[in-house]
C-alpha positions in Angstrom: 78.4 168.5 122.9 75.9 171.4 123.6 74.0 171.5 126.9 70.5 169.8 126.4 68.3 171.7 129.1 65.5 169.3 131.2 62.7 171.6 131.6 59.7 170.1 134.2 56.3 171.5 135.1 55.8 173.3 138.4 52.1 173.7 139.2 52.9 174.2 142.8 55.5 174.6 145.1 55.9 171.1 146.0 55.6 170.0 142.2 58.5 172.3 142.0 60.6 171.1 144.9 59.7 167.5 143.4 60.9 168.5 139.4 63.8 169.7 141.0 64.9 167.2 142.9 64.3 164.5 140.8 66.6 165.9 138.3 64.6 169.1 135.7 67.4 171.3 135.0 64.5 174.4 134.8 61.0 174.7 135.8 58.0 176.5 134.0 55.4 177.6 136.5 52.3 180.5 136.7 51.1 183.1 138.9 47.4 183.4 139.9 47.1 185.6 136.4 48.1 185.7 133.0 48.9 182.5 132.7 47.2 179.4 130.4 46.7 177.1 133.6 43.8 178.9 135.8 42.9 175.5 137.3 46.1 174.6 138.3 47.2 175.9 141.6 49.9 178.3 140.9 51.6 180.4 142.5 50.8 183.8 144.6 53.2 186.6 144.5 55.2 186.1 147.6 55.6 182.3 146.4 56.7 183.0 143.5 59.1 185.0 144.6 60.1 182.2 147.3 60.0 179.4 144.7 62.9 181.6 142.5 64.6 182.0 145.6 64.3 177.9 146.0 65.0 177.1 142.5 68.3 179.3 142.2 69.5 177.8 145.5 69.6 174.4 143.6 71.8 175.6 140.8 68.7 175.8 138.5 66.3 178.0 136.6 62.5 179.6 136.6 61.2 180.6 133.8 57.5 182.5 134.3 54.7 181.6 132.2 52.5 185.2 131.1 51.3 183.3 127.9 47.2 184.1 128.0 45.9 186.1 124.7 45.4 189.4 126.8 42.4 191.6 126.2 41.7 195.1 127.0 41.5 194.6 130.4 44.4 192.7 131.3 46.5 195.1 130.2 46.3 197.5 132.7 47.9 195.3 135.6 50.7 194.0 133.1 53.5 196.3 133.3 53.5 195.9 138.1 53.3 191.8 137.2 56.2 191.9 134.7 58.4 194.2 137.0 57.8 192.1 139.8 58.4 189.4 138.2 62.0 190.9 137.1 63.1 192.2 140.4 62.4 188.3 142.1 65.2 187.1 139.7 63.2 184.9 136.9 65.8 183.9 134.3 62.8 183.8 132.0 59.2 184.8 131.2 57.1 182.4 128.4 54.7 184.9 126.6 53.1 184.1 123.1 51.7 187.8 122.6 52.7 190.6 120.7 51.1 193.1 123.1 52.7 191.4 126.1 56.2 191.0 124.6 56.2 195.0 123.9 55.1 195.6 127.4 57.9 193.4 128.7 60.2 195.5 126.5 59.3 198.8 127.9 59.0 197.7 131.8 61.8 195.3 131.5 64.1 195.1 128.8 66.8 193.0 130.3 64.5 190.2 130.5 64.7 187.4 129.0 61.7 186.2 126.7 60.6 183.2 125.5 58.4 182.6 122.8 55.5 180.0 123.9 54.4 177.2 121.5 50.6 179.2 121.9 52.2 181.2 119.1 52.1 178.7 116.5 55.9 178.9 114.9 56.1 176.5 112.8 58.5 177.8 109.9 62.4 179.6 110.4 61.0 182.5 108.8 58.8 183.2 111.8 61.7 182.2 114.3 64.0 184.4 113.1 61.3 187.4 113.4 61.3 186.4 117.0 65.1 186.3 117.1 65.4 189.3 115.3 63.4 191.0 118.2 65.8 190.1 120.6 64.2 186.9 122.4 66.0 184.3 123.8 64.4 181.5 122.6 61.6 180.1 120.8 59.2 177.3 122.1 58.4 175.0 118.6 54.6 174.7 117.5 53.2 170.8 118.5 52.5 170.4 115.0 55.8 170.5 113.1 58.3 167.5 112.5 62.0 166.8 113.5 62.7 167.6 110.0 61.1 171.1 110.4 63.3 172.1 113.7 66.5 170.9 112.1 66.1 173.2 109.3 64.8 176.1 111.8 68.1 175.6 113.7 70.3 176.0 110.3 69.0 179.1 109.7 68.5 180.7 113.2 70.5 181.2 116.2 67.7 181.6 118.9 67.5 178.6 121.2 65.1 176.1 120.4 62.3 174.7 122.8 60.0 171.4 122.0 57.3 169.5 124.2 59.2 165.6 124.7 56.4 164.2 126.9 52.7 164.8 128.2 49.7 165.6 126.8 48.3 166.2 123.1 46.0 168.6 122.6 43.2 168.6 120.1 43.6 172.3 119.3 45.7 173.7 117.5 49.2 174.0 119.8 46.9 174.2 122.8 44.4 177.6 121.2 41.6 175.8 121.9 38.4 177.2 120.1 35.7 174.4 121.3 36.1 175.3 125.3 35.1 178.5 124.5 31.8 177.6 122.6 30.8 175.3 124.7 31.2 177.2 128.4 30.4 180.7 129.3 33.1 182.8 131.1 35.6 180.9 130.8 38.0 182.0 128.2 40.2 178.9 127.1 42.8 180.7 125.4 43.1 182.8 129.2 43.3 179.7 131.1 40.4 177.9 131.6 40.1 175.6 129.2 37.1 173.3 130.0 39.0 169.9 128.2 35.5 170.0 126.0 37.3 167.9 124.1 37.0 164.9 126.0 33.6 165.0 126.6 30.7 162.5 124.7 29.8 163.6 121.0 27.9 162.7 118.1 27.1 163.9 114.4 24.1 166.1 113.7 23.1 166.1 110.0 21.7 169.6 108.8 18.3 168.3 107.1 17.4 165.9 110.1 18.4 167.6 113.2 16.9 165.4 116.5 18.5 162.2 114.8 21.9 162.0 116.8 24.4 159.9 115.1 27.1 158.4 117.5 31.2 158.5 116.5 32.9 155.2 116.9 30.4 154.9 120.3 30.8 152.1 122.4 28.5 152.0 126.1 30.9 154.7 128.2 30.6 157.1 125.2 32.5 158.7 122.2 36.2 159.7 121.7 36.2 162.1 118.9 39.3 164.0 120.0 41.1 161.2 122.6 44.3 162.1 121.6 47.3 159.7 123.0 50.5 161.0 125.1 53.2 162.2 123.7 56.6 160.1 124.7 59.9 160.5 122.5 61.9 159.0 125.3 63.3 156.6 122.3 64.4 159.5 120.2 66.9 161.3 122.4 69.6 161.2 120.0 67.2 162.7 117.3 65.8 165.2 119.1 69.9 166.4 120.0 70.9 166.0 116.7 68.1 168.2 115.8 69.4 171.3 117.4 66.8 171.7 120.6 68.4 173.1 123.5 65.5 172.5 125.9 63.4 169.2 126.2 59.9 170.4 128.0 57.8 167.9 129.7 53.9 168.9 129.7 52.4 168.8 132.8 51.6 171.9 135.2 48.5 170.2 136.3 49.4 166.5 136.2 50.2 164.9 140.2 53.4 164.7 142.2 53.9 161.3 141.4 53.8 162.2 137.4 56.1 165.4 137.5 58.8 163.3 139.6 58.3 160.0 137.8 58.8 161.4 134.6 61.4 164.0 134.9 63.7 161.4 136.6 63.3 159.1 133.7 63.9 161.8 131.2 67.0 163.0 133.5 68.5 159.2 133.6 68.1 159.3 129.8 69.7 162.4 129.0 72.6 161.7 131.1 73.5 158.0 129.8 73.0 159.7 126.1 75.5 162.7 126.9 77.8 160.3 128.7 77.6 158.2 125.7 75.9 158.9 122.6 77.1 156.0 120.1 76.0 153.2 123.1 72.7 155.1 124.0 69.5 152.6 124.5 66.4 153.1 126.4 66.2 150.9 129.6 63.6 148.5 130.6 62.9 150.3 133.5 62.6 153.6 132.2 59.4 152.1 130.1 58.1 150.1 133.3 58.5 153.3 135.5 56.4 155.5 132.7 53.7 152.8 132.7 53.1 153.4 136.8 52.2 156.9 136.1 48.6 158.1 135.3 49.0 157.7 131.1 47.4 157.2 127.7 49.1 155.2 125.6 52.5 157.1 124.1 52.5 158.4 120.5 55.6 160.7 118.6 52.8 163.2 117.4 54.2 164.6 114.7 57.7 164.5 114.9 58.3 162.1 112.6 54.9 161.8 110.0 51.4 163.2 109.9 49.2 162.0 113.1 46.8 159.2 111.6 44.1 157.7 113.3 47.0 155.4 115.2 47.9 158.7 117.7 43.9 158.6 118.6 42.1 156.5 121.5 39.0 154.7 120.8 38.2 152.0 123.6 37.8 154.4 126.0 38.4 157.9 127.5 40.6 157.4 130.8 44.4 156.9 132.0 46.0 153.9 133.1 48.7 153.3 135.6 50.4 150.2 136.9 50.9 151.8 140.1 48.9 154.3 142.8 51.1 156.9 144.9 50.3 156.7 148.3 52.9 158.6 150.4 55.3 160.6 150.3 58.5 160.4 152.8 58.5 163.9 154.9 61.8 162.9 157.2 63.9 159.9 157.9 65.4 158.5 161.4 68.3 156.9 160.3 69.4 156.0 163.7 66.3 154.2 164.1 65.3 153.4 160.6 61.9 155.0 160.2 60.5 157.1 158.3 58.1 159.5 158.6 55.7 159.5 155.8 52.6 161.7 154.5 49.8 159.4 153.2 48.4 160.3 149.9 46.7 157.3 149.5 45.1 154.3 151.8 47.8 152.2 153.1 47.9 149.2 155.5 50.3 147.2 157.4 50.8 143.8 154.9 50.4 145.9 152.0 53.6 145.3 149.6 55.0 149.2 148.6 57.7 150.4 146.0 59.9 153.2 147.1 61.3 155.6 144.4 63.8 158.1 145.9 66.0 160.9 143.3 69.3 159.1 142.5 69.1 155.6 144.1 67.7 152.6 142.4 63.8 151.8 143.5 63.4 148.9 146.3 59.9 146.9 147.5 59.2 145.9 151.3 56.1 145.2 153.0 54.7 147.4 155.4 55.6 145.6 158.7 54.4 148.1 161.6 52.7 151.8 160.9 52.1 154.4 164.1 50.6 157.7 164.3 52.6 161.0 164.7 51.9 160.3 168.2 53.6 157.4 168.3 50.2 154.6 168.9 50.3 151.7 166.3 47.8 152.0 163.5 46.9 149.6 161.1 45.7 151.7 158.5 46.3 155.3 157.2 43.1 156.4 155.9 42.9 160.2 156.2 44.6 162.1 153.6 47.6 163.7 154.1 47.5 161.9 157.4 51.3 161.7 159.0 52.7 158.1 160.1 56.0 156.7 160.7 56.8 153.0 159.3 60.3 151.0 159.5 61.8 151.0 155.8 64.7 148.4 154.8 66.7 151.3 153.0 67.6 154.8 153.8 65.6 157.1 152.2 65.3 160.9 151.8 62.8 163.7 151.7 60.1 163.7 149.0 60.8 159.9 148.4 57.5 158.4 146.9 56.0 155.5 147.8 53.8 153.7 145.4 51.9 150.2 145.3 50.5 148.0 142.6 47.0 148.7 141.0 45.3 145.8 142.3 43.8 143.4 139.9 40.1 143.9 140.6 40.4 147.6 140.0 
């Protein structure tokens, strides 16, 4: 059996060090330019070049995103960020432009490209094109089926790319139009999409124009374009049957908590369905950890039928969780059993907290005693990012996560 590639958002170096070690096999991630997440923190130059560096250390691979819709004056500045990006040893840059990929051919020919899903392929015709021009592989459109990418496979020999989890977006494979009507300066197609979609709307009928009709409005407001998440967790042996080669989870902006959570999921999956296939079944737990993350409920999209007012939300416009993250483990005394822990989130002594930790089953305990860094006992953590060192009944490792229960009231 072919290798299926887990590929995991990396908004910032620690979401990378987090994808990583909770199992992604790859990471996507942006510089402070050309890429289609401005408002995500990215990455400077020099950490760029340091989270390669990191990423190749762990046996794994960086691919660079350089998917805006480039104008006149982006071009200029192209051909030094695309070298760079070469000489710090990305196994891959994402582009989704015509003028980009030529650029990248002249400064950088030995560089791998891969076609983003911004450029709409949704037939093998256009696939092969791409393949034809030497790319490596070619990121599928959201909007085509299963159906579609099996035949695309048949007929090309380009790898094949498709979003498994995250977030649906109302445009057409993320080129959002609305953002940029609705804002000034802020280009949505080169990064800064406003999410205009998901704010309150109603109908305007031409011949009566101060009448304001509302669209399935309830007292918080209107959810036009409320799009559920996208989840094919269930569908693993589909989606390898299909011919993918990579399985991308959305996310270069989503929390810690979410990029971990989910790529170790996926990871568990992938690995009881290529240690065996026939037997493969989604576990319990793998539903109940995607329901602690910050979700909408989970749709297929399109993957398997046309969207139908099913895949949209209409009671209301924000994410559930079962669960809020509020730490994460920086070091562990095992000598002494404590472990030093960064605080993400209010925490007190009594309170009960789940740890999750990359390749070891999740365990509960109650906070028993909490101190400072400086060693005087505390009863609560309350400033963020705030360092303190609690007993734990279980050995634990670096970038464990500590979560506890939503509380009822909330």
């Amino acid at each position: 059996m072919k290798q299926l590639e887990l590929l995991a958002p990396a908004g910032n170096m620690e979401k990378l060090q987090m994808a990583l070690l909770y199992g992604a096999d790859a990471v996507y991630m942006g510089g402070k330019s050309f890429g289609l997440r401005a408002f995500s923190d990215n990455f400077t130059d020099e950490e760029l070049k340091e989270a390669v560096a990191f990423t190749h250390e762990q046996g794994k691979k960086a691919y660079i995103t350089i998917n805006i819709f480039p104008h006149n004056d982006d071009l200029p500045a192209l051909p030094d960020y695309i070298s760079y990006v070469r000489d710090i040893g990305a196994d891959a840059i994402i582009i989704s432009d015509p003028g980009i990929f030529r650029i990248a051919r002249e400064v950088a020919p030995a560089l791998p490209i891969h076609i983003s899903t911004q450029a709409n392929n949704t037939n093998w015709s256009s696939v092969k094109f791409w393949e034809d021009q030497g790319v490596s592989r070619v990121v599928m459109a959201r909007e085509i089926s299963l159906e579609d990418i099996s035949l695309i496979q048949s007929k090309v020999s380009v790898e094949l790319e498709a979003f498994v989890h995250g977030a649906m977006c109302i445009s057409y494979s993320g080129r959002c139009l609305l953002s940029n009507y609705f804002t000034q300066n802020r280009d949505a197609n080169r990064g800064e999409c406003a999410q205009v979609c998901r704010w309150k709307f109603a109908v305007v009928e031409e011949k009566r124009p101060d009448q304001y009709y509302p669209v399935l409005e309830d007292d918080r407001g209107t959810y036009l374009f409320n799009s559920k998440d996208l989840c094919l967790l269930p569908h693993i042996p589909q989606l390898a049957a299909s011919g993918l080669t990579s399985f991308k989870i959305e996310g270069r902006m989503k929390s810690v908590h979410y990029v971990a959570t989910v790529t170790r999921v996926y990871r568990e999956a992938l690995d009881a369905y290529l240690a065996d296939p026939e037997r493969f079944v989604v576990r319990d737990e793998w539903w109940q950890e995607l329901s602690k993350i910050s979700h909408r409920p989970y749709t297929t999209g399109f993957y398997f039928a046309k969207t139908t007012e099913n895949d949209q939300i209409y009671t209301g416009s924000t994410n559930t969780q079962t669960h809020d993250f509020v730490g994460l483990v920086r070091s562990y005394d095992a000598e002494r059993q404590l472990a030093t822990v960064e605080q993400r989130n209010n925490i007190k002594v009594g309170e009960e907290i789940e740890i999750s930790q990359p390749g070891k089953s999740n365990f509960t305990q109650i906070i028993a005693t909490m101190t400072d860094h400086e060693g005087n006992s505390i009863q609560v953590a309350p400033h963020p990012q705030q360092l303190v060192i609690l007993p734990v009944d279980q050995p634990v490792v670096p970038f464990a996560m500590l979560r506890r229960k939503v509380k009822e009231s909330e």
